[in-house]
N, C-alpha and C positions, 0 to 999 in steps of 0.2 A: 424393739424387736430382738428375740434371741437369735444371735447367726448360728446357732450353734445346729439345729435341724438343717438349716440349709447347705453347711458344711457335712453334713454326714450323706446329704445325697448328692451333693459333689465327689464324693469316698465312693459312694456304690455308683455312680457316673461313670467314675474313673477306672474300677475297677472292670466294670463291663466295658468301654472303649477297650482298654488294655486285653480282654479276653478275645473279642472282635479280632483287633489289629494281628494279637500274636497268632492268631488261627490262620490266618492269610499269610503272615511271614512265616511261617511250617510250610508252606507250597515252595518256598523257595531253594536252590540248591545249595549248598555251602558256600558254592564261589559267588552266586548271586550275592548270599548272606553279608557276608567278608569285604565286594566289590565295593573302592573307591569310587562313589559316585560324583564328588564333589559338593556333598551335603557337608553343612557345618561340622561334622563332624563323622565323615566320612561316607558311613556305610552303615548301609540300618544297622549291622553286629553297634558301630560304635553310636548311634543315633540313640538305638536301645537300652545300651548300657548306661549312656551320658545321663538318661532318665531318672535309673536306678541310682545311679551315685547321689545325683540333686537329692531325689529324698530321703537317702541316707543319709546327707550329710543336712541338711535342715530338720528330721526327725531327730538324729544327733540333738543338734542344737534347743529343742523343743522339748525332748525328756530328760540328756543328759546323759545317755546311753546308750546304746546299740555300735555297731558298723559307723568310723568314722573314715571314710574313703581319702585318698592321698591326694588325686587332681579331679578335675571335672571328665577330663578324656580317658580317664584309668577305664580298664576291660577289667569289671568285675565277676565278668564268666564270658570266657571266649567262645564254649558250645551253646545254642541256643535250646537245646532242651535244658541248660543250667541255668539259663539266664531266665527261659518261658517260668521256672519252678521258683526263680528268686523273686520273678515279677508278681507270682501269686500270694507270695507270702509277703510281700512289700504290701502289697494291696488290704492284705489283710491286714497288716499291721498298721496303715492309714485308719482306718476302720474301726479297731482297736483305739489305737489314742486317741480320737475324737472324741469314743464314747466315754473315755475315763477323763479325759479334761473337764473340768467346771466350766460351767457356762460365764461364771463372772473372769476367768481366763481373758476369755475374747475382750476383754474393754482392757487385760493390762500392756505393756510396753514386753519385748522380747529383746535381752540384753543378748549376744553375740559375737564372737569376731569372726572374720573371714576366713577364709582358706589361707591367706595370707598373714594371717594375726591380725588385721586392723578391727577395733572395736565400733560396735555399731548397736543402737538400738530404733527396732520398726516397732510401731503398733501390732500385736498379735495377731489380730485379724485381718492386716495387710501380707503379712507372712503366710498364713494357709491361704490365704487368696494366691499368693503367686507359686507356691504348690502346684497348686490346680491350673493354673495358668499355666505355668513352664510347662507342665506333662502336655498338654494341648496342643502346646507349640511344636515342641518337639514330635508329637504324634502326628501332629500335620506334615513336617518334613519326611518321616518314614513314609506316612499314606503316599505322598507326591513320588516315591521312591518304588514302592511297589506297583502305581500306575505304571513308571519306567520301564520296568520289567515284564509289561503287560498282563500283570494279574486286577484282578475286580477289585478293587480296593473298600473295602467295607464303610459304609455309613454309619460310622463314625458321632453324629451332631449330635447333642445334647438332648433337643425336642426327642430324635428317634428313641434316645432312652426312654425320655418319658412317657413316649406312645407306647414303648415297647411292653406287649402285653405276659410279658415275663412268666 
């Protein structure tokens, strides 16, 4: 079977989760935004951001080009309408490389090193799986975040994509 269809509406998934989630975190105030909640990684600002860098720095790794970020925790846009505007064009750019990848891609090894320099090679198709995986994780943590703050937090789940009669 080719994953390769199945990874592209994981991309349009993701991209609609991410358009959901950022709609609801625009309700919030600055200081909400910015508030140490004790989330991994602070505060949706840096929960959100931590997102962006992940696929910037695995897309990095995966074309050889683009935005290669410095830490995981780096604020790569401290206002959230820069950050909502970088999330849409990330999204797009998931979108993009999937459809220009070859399908015989997914069967090769992805050679890499860390953030730290350590060299490593995953299976390709285990790499865009954890893609999609991290963004999920992390988006569950902001969703848990914005309950906090007592907004409706949007439905989010995969199925609802698919039902979603778009």
């Amino acid at each position: 079977m080719d994953p390769k269809p199945h990874f592209e509406t994981l991309a349009r998934y993701n991209r609609w989760a991410n358009r959901r989630l950022y709609e609801v975190v625009s309700q919030l105030s600055d200081a909400q935004y910015r508030e140490d909640c004790g989330a991994f990684f602070g505060s949706i600002r840096g929960t959100l951001n931590h997102i962006l860098v992940a696929d910037r720095v695995w897309l990095e790794r995966i074309e050889g080009t683009g935005p290669k970020p410095s830490s995981l925790d780096e604020i790569l846009h401290d206002d959230f309408p820069g950050l909502r505007a970088a999330r849409e064009a990330e999204d797009e750019r998931i979108l993009r490389v999937l459809a220009e990848i070859p399908a015989e891609r997914f069967e090769s090894v992805l050679s890499y090193r860390s953030m730290a320099g350590t060299p490593h090679e995953l299976p390709f198709v285990q790499v865009v799986t954890h893609i999609f995986n991290h963004q999920t994780h992390h988006r569950g943590q902001a969703h848990t975040l914005l309950s906090q703050f007592g907004l409706d937090a949007p439905s989010i789940d995969f199925v609802y994509f698919l039902l979603d009669p778009k």
